[in-house]
VEXLUM-804845 format. One line per field, with one value per residue: residue number from 1; residue in three letters; x, y, z of N, C-alpha, C in turn. Coordinates in Angstrom, 3 decimals, decimal comma, always signed. Example, Ala and Ser with C-alpha at 12.3 -4.5 7.8 and 13.67 -1.06 7.14 Angstrom:
num: c(1/2)
residu: c(Ala/Ser)
nc1: c(+13,190/+12,850)
nc2: c(-5,690/-2,250)
nc3: c(+7,800/+7,080)
cac1: c(+12,300/+13,670)
cac2: c(-4,500/-1,060)
cac3: c(+7,800/+7,140)
cc1: c(+13,200/+12,900)
cc2: c(-3,300/+0,030)
cc3: c(+7,800/+7,870)
//
This chain:
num: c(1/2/3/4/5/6/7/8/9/10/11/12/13/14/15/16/17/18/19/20/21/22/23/24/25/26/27/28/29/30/31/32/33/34/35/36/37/38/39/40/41/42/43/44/45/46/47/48/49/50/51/52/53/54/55/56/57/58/59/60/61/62/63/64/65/66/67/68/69/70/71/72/73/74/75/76/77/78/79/80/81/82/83/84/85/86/87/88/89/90/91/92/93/94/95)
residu: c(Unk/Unk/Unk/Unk/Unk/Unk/Unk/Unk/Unk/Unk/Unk/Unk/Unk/Unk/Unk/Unk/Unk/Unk/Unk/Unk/Unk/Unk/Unk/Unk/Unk/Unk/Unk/Unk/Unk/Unk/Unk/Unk/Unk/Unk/Unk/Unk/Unk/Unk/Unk/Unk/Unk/Unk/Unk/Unk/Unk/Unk/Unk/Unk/Unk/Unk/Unk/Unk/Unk/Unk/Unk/Unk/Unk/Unk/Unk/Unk/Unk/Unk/Unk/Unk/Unk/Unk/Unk/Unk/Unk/Unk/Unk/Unk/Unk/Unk/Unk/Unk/Unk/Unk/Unk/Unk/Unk/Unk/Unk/Unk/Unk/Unk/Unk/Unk/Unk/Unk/Unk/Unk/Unk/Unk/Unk)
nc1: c(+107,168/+106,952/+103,909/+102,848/+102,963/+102,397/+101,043/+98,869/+98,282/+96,044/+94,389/+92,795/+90,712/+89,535/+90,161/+89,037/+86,800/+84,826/+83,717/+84,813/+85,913/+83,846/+84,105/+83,541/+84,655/+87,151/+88,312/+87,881/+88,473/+89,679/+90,235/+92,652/+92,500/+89,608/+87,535/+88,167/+87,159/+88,599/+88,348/+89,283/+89,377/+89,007/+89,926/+91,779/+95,178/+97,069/+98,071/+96,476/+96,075/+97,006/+95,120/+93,375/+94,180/+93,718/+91,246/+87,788/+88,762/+88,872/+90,159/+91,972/+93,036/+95,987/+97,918/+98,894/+100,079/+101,863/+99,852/+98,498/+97,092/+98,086/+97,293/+96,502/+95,883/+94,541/+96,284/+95,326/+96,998/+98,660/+99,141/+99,349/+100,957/+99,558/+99,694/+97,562/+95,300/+92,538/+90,697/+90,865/+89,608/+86,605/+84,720/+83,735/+80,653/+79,279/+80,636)
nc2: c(+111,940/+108,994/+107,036/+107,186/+103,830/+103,487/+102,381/+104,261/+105,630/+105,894/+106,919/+109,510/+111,031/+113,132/+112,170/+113,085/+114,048/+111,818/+111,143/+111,893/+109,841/+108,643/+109,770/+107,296/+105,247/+105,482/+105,262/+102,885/+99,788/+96,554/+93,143/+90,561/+87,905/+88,399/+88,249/+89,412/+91,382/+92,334/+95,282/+97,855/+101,100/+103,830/+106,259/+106,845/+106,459/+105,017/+102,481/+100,576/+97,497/+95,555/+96,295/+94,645/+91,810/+91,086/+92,258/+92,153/+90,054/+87,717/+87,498/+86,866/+89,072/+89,156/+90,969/+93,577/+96,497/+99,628/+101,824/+99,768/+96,618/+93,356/+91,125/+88,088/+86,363/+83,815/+83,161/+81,218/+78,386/+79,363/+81,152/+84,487/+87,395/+90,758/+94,228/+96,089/+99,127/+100,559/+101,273/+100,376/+98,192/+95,605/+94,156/+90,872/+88,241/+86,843/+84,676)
nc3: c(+66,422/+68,545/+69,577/+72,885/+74,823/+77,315/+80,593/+81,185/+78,847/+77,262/+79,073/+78,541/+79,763/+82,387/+85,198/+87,962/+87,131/+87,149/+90,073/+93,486/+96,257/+98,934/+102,097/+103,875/+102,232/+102,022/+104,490/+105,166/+106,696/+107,065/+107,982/+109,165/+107,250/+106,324/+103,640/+100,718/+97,988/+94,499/+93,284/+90,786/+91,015/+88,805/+89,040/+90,969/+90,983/+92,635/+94,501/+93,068/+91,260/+89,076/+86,036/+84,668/+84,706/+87,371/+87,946/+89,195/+91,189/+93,941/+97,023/+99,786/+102,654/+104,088/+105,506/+107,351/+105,274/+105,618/+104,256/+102,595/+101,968/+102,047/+100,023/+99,423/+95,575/+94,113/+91,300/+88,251/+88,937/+90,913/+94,068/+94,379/+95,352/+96,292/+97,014/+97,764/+97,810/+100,419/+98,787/+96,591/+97,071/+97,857/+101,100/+100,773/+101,604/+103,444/+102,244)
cac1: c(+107,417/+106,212/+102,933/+103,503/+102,298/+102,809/+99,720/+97,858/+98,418/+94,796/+93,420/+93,214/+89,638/+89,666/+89,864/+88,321/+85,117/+84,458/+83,148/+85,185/+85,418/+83,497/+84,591/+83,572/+85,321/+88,590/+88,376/+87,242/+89,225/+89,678/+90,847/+93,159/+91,286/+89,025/+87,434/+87,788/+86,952/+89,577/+87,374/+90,194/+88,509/+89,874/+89,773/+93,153/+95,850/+97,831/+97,904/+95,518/+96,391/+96,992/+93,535/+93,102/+94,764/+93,065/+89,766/+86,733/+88,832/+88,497/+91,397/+92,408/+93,973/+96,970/+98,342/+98,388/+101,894/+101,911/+99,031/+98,299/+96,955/+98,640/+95,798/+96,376/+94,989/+95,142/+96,272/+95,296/+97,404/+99,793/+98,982/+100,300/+101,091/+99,238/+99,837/+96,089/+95,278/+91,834/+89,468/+90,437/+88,963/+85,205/+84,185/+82,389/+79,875/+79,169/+81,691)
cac2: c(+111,282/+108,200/+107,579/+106,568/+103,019/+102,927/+101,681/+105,088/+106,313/+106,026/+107,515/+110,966/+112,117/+113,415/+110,734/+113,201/+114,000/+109,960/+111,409/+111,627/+108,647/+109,330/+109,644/+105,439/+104,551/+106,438/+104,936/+102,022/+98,682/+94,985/+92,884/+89,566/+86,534/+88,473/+87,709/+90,693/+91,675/+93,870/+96,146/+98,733/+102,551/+104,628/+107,920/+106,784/+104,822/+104,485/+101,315/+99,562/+96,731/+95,744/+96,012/+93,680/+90,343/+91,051/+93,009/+91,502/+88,416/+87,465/+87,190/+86,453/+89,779/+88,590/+91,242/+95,348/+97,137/+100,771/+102,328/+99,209/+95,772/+92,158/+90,484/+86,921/+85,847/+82,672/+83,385/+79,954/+77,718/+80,145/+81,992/+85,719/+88,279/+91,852/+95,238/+97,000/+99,983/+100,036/+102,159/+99,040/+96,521/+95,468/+93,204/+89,799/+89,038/+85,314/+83,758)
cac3: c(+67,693/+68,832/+70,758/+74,334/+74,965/+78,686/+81,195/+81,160/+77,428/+76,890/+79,156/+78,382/+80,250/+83,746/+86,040/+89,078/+86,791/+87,869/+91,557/+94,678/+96,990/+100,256/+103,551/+104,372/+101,512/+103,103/+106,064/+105,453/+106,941/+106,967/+109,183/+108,155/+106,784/+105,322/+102,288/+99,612/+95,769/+94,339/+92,415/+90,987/+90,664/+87,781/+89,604/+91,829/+90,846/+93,892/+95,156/+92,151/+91,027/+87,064/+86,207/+83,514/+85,148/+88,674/+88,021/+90,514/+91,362/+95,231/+98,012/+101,489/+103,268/+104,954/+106,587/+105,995/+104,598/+105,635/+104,095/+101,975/+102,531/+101,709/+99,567/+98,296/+94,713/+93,113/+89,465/+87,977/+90,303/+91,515/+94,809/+94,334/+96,489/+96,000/+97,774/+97,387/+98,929/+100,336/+97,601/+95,130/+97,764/+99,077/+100,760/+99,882/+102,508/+103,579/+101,344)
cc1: c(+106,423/+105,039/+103,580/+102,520/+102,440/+100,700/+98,815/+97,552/+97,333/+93,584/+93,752/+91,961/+90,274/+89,300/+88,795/+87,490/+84,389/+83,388/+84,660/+85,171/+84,628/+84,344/+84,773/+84,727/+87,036/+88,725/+88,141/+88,635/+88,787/+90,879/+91,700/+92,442/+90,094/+89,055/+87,456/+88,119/+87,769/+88,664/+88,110/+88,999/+89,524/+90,183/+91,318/+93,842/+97,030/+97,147/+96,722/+96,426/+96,265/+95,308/+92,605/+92,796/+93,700/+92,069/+88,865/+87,543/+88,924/+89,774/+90,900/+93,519/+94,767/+97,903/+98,255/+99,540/+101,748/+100,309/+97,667/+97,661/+97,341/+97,677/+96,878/+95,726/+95,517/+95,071/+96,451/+95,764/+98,229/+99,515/+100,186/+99,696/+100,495/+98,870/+98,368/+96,013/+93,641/+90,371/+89,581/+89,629/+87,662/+85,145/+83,604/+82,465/+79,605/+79,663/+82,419)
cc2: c(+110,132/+108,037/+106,582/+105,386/+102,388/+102,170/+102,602/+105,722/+106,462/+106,510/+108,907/+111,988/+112,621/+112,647/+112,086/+113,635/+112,329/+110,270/+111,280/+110,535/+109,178/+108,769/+108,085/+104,922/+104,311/+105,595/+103,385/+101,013/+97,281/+94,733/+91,332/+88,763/+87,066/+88,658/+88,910/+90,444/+92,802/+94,452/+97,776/+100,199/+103,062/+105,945/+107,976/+105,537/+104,743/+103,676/+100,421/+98,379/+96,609/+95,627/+95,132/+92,064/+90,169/+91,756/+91,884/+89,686/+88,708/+86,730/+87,276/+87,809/+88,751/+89,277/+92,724/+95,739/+98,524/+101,380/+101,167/+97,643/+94,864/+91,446/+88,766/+86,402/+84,541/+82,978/+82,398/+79,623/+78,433/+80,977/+83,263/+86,737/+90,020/+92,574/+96,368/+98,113/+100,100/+100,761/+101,279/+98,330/+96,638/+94,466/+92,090/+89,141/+87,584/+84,297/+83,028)
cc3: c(+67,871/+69,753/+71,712/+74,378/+76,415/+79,846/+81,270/+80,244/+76,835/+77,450/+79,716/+79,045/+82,131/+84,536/+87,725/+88,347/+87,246/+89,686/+92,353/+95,540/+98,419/+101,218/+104,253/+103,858/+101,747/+103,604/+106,188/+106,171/+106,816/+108,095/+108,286/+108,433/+106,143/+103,956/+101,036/+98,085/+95,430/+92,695/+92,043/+90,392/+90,375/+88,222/+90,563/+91,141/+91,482/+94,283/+94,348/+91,447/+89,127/+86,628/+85,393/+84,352/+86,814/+89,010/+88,407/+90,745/+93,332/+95,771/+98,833/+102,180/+104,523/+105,769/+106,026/+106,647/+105,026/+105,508/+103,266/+102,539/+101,360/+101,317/+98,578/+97,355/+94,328/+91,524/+88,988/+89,195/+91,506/+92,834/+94,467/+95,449/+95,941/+97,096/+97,088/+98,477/+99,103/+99,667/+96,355/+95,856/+97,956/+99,658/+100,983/+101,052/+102,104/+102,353/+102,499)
//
């Protein structure tokens, strides 16, 4: 049989040996216009983003989806649209 080459096929440790997120981290919020770093944590991957293409790059929340928030990146020229949830995000602090 073939090996699986899908987006998690490699990783085979225990993502909750990584720690727990705390309680802040939970809870935390943003408000729109702010400035955030999408910083994806391996321990959840609801609501992370591809983690390659958009690991520590810096957006503009633009509005928040359900549980999720509306983060704009510029990929090269392109403004794109990304649904983060907020244990990928921090964030960045007189930018």
């Amino acid at each position: 049989m073939r090996r699986s080459k899908g987006n998690y096929s490699k990783h085979s440790r225990n993502f909750r040996s990584q720690g727990r997120a705390t309680i802040t981290r939970l809870l935390r919020s943003f408000k729109v216009g702010d400035r955030v770093r999408i910083t994806p944590d391996p321990a959840f991957k609801k609501g992370r983003p591809n983690n390659l293409r958009f690991k520590n790059k810096t957006g503009i929340v633009q509005a928040r989806r359900g549980k999720a928030y509306e983060v704009v990146v510029k990929d090269g020229d392109k403004p794109k649209l990304l649904l983060v949830t907020n244990l990928h995000l921090t964030r960045v602090e007189g930018a």
